[in-house]
C-alpha positions in Angstrom: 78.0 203.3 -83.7 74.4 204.4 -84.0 72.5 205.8 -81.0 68.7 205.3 -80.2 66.5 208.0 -79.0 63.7 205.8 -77.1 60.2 206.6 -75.5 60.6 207.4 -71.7 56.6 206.8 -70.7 53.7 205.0 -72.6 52.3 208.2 -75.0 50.8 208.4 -78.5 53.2 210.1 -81.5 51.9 213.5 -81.9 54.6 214.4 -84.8 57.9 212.8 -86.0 59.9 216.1 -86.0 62.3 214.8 -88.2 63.1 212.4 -91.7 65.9 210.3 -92.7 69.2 211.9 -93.7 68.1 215.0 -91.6 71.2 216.5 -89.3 70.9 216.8 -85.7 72.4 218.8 -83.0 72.0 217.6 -79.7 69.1 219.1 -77.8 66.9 219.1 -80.6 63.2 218.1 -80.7 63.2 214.5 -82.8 59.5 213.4 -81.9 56.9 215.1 -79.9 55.2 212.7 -77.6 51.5 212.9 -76.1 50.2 211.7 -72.6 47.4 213.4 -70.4 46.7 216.0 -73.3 50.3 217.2 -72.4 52.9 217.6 -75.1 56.4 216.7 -74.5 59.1 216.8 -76.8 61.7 213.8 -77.3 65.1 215.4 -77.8 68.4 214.0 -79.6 70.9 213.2 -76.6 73.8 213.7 -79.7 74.5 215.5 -82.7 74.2 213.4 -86.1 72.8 212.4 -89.1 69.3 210.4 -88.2 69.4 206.9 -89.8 66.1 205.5 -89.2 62.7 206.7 -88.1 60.7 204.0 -86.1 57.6 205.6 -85.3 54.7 207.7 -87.6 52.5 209.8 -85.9 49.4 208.3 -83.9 51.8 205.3 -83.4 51.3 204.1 -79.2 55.0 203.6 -77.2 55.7 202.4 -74.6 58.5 203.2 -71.8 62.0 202.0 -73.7 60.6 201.7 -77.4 62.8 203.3 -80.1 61.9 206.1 -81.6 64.6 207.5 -83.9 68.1 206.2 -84.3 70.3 209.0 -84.8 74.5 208.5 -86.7 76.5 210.6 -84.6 78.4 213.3 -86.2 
């Protein structure tokens, strides 16, 4: 079962840390997220294989949007 790593606040994409096949550990940066001129990073909750990257960067989320949908290991 696949898990989805989703936006906590409304932001713009500053960079897609990571690509399709790419492994995972838990705790790493997956997206890094920009609100207020502050950078915050968007971190795998689980270790895996990511399966699908939903955002590019200079995409717009909102709170709850998917981001990256991670395989876990």
């Amino acid at each position: 079962m696949s898990h989805t790593v989703v936006a906590e606040l409304v932001a713009a994409v500053l960079k897609v840390e990571v690509e399709v096949g790419q492994r995972v550990a838990a705790d790493d940066a997956v997206v890094i997220l920009e609100s207020m001129k502050m950078e915050i990073p968007v971190l795998a909750e689980v270790a895996g294989t990511i399966a699908e990257v939903v955002v590019e960067d200079g995409d717009v989320v909102t709170e709850g949007d998917p981001l990256v949908v991670v395989t876990p290991a």
